[in-house]
C-alpha positions in Angstrom: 0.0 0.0 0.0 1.5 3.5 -1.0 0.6 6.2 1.0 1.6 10.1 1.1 0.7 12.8 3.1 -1.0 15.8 2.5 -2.5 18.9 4.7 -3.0 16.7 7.6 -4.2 13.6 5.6 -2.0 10.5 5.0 -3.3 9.8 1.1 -3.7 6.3 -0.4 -2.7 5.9 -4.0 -1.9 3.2 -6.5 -0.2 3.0 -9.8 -0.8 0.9 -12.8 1.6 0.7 -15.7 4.8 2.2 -17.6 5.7 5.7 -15.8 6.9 7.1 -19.1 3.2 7.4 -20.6 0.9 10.0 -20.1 -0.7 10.2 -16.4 -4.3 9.3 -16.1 -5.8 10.0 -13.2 -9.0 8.2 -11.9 -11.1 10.2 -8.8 -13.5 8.6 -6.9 -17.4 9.4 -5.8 -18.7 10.5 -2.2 -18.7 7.3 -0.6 -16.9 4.8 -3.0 -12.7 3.5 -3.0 -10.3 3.8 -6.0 -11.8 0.0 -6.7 -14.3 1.4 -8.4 -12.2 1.9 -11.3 -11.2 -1.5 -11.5 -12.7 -1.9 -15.5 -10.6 1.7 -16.2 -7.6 0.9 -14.6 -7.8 -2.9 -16.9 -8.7 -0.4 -19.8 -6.0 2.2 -19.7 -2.9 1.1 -17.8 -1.8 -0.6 -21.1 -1.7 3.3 -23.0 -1.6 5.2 -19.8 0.0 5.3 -16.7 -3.0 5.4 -14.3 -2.8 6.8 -11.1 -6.0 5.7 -8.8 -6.4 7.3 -5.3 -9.0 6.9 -2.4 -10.1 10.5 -1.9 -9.1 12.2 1.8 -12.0 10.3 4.4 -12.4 7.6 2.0 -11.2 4.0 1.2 -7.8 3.4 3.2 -6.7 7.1 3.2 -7.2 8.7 6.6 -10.6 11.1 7.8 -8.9 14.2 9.7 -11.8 15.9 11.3 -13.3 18.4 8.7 -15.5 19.7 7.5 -13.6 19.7 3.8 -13.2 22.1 1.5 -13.2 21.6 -2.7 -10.1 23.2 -2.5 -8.4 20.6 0.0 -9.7 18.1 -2.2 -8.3 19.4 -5.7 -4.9 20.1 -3.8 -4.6 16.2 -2.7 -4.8 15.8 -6.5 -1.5 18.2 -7.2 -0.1 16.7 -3.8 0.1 13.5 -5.6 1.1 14.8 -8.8 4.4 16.4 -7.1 4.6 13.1 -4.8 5.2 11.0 -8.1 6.7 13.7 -10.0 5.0 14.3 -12.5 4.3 18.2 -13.9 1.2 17.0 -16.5 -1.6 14.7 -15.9 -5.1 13.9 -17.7 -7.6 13.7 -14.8 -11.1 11.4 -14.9 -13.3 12.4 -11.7 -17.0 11.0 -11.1 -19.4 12.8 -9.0 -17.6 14.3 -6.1 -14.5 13.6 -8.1 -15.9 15.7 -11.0 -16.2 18.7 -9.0 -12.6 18.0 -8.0 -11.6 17.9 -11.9 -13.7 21.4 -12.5 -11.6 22.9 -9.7 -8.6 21.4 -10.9 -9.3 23.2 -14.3 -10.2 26.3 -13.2 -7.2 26.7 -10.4 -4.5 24.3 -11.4 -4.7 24.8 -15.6 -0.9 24.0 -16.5 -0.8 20.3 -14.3 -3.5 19.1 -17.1 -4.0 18.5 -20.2 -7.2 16.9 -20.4 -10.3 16.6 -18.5 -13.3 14.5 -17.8 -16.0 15.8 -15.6 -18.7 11.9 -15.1 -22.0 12.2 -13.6 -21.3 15.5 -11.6 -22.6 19.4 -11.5 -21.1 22.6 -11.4 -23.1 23.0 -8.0 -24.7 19.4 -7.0 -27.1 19.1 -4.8 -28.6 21.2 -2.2 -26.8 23.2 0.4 -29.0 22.4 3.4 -29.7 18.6 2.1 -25.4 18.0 2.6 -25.8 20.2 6.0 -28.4 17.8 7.3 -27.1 14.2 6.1 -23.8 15.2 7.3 -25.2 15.8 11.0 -27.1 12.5 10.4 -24.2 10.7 9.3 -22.1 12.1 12.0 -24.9 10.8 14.7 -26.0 7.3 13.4 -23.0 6.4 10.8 -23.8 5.0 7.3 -25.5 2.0 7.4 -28.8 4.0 6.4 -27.1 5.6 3.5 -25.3 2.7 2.2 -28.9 1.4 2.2 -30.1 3.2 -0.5 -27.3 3.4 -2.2 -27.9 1.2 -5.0 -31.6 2.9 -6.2 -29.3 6.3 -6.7 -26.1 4.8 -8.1 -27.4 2.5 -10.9 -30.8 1.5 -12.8 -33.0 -1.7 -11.5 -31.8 -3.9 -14.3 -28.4 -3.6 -14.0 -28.9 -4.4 -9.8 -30.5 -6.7 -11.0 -28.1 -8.4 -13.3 -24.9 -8.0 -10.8 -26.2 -8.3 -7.6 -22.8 -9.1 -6.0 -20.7 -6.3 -6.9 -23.8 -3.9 -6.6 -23.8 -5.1 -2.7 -20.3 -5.1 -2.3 -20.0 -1.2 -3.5 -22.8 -0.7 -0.8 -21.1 -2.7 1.9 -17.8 -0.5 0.9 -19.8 2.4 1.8 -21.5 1.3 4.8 -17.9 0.2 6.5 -16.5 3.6 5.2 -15.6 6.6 7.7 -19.1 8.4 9.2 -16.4 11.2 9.0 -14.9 11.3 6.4 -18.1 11.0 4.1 -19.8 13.8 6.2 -16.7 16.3 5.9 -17.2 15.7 2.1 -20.3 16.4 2.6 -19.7 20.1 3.7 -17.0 20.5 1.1 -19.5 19.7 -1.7 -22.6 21.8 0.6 -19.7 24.7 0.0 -18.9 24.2 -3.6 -20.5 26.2 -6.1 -18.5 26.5 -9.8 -21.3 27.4 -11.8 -19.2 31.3 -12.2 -15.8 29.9 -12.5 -16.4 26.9 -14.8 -16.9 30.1 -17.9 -12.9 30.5 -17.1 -11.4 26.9 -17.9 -9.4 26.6 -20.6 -8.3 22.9 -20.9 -10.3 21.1 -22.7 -12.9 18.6 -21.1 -15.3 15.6 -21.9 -18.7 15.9 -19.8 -19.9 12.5 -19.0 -23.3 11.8 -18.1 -26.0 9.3 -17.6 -29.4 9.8 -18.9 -30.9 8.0 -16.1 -28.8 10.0 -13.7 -31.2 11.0 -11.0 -28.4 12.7 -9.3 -26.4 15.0 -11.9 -29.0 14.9 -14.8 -28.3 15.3 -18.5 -29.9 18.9 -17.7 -26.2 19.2 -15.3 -24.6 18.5 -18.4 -26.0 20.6 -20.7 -25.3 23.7 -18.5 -21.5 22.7 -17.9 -20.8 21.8 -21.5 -22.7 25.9 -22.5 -20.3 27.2 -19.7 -16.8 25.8 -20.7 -15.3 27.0 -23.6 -13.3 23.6 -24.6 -15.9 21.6 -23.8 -17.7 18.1 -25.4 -20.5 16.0 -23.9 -21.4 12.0 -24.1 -24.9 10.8 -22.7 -24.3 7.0 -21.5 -27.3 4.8 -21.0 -26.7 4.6 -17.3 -27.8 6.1 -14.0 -25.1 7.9 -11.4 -22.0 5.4 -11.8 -22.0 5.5 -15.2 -18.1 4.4 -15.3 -19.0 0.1 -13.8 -23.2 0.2 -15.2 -21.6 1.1 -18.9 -17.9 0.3 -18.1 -17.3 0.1 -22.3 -19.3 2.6 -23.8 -17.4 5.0 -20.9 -13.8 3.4 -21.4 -14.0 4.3 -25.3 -15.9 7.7 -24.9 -12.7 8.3 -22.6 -10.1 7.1 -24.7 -11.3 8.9 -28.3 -11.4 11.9 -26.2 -7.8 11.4 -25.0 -6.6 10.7 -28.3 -8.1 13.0 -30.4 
């Protein structure tokens, strides 16, 4: 296990791949581990060298007492980068993780050269709605969350069809750090980008599901007339639209890097 430290939080990272490629790196949701980029990282570490991290209060990095801020969050991301030495990057964040990747654009332009914002929002979510299930979180943990996870991550038929890793993402979750998750759950109660999104520069794929009850296609649409540089692919999936359409998102991905 590789671990770094950054701003109070020890950071844990994985590499796939030859160093001398371009750097990929995969960020994770609110709630999930760098696992869940298991079909990317089997995708891409043969072109790319793929960098996967568990997000600070997730997977087996640590949860310093927050709350979080986006900016914490993006500057794990160029903690990592100068960790490994490496100056230039392509970044691939979903959810949580694509808020990290629009702040990464916005406030870190030269350490990327391409960017993919998956099933996330310029502002996602409520403020008051993170407020609230942070303090819940905080009080009863995540076993009610992790609960319902599955209706908001992915469509029936696909539960249906893969019961056991559906369940084992939710387990994941539920055994996850009640403070961690709710610190990120400030941070993204804090972030709104919907002003500073009109100043990126880099150019970026949106990704989103059309059965995405989370970030809608509507999300999308408003990021993709905001950015400059910008391209959008609608996937035939709900929230984690990287595992429920793992191919149609690996080539959307890689046509985008290479073009």
């Amino acid at each position: 296990m590789a671990h770094f430290r950054s701003d109070q939080a020890e950071i844990h990272y994985q590499v796939f791949g030859d160093p001398n490629k371009p750097a990929l790196v995969f960020s994770n949701s609110l709630g999930t581990a760098l696992s869940m980029w298991q079909a990317q990282i089997d995708f891409f570490q043969h072109n790319y060298y793929v960098i996967c991290y568990d997000n600070r209060g997730h997977g087996q990095s640590s949860a310093p007492t927050g709350p979080y801020q986006l900016a914490q969050l993006g500057q794990d991301v160029i903690a990592l980068l100068d960790h490994l030495g490496i100056q230039r990057a392509h970044f691939c964040g979903i959810s949580m993780g694509g808020l990290i990747g629009q702040w990464l654009a916005i406030d870190a332009p030269t350490r990327f050269d391409r960017v993919i914002i998956c099933n996330s929002a310029a502002k996602v979510g409520q403020t008051q709605a993170w407020l609230e299930r942070a303090t819940a979180v905080r009080r009863d943990g995540l076993a009610a969350i992790a609960a319902t996870a599955a209706s908001r991550w992915f469509r029936p038929a696909f539960i249906a069809q893969h019961p056991t890793s559906v369940q084992d993402l939710a387990a994941q979750l539920a055994a996850g750090s009640a403070e961690g998750y709710a610190s990120c759950c400030e941070a993204l109660a804090a972030a709104d980008l919907r002003q500073q999104i009109q100043q990126i520069t880099t150019p970026v794929l949106i990704i989103a599901g059309q059965y995405d009850p989370i970030t809608t296609v509507a999300d999308a649409d408003a990021m993709q007339a905001a950015i400059p540089q910008s391209q959008r692919c609608i996937l035939a999936a709900s929230h984690i639209s990287n595992i429920e359409q793992a191919q149609a998102f690996n080539h959307a991905v890689a046509d985008f890097l290479k073009a």
